[in-house]
N, C-alpha and C positions, 0 to 999 in steps of 0.2 A: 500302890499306885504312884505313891511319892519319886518311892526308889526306881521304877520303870523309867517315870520322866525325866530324872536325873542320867540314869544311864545313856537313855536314847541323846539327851543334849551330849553331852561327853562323848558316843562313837558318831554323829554327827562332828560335833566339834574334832574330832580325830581326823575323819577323813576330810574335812577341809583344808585340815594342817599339812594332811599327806599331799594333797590336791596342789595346793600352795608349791607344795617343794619339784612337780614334777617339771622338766626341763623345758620352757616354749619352744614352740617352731622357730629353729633357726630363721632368719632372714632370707640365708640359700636357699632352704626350702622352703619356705612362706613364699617368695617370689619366685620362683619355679614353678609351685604350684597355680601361683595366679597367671603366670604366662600361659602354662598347659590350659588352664580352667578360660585364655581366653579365646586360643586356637582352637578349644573344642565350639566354645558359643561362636567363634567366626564360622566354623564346619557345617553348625546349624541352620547355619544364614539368618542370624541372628545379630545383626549389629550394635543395637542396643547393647544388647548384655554384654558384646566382645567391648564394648566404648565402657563400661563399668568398671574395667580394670587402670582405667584414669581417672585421674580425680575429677569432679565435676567442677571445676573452678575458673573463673575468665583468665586465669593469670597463667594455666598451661601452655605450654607450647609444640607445638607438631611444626618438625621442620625438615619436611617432606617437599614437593612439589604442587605447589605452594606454600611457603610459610603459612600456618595459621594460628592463632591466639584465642583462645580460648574452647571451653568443651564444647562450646554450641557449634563454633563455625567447624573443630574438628569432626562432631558427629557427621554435621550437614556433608562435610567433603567425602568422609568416607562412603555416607548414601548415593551422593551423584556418582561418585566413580564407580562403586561396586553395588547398585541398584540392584542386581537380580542376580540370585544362586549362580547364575552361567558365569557372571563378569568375578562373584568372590571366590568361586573355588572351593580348592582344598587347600587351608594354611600349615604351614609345618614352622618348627623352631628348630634349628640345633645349635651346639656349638656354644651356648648357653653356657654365660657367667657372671656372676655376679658379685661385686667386689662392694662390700658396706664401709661406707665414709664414715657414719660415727652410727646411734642408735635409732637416729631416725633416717636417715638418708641412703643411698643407695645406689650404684651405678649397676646397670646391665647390657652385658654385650651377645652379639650373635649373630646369628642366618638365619632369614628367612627364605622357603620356599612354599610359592604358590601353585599349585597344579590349575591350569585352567585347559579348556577347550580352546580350539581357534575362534568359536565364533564366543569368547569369553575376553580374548585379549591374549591366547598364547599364555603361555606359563613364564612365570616374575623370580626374580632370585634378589635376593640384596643383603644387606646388613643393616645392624642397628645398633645405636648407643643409647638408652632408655638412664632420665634421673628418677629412682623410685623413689618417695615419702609416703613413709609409716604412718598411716592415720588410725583416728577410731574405727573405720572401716574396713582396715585389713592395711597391707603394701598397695599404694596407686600409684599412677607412671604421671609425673607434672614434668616432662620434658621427653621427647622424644625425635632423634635424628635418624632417620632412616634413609636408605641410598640405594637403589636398586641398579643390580649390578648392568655393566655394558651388555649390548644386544650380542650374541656371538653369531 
């Protein structure tokens, strides 16, 4: 019985060792994936969840149309302007890159495209500069510039 519990600590303790050694998620794809994972919860009409890919802290910044500061006043803005499935759409990213400052930090660039209805607001196109920091909770967005492109 001795010998059993010995063996089992030791291929436990193995694979923890192997576990250890295997590669993390890049940064690029850590935050790729958290951008995809937020376009889908925006798709849901789920704002909440798509607002989870920022960090929840007063000191963020979204500077968009309106400047805002902090998570709360960013949630509230995103609800009044995109209240109902018709106003959010369908979100898309491309173009997507992302250039890491040091181990925790993170610049991300891109396109966004919004597919809307006319009585949603017409379809949005813009870009974005997003600063990402690596938390206990994954990659968050604590800065965000967005600019939506001229009407054509």
């Amino acid at each position: 019985m001795r010998i059993r519990a010995v063996f089992l600590v030791a291929v436990v303790m193995g694979l923890l060792c192997a576990a250890s050694n295997l590669p993390a998620q890049s940064p690029d794809a850590a935050i790729k994936a958290m951008m995809l994972k937020s376009a889908d919860d925006w798709n849901k009409g789920d704002i909440d969840a798509f607002a989870s890919s920022y960090k929840n802290s007063p000191d963020i910044l979204f500077m968009g149309d309106p400047i805002n500061k902090g998570y709360a006043a960013m949630v509230a803005r995103y609800k009044k302007v995109y209240g109902s499935k018709v106003k959010m759409g369908a979100l898309s990213f491309s173009d997507l890159e992302v250039q890491p400052l040091d181990a925790k930090f993170a610049t991300v660039t891109g396109k966004f495209h919004l597919e809307r209805s006319a009585d949603g607001g017409g379809n949005a196109d813009g870009y974005y500069l997003l600063v990402a920091e690596k938390t206990k909770d994954g990659w968050k967005i604590i800065r965000d510039s967005s600019t939506s492109s001229p009407k054509k």
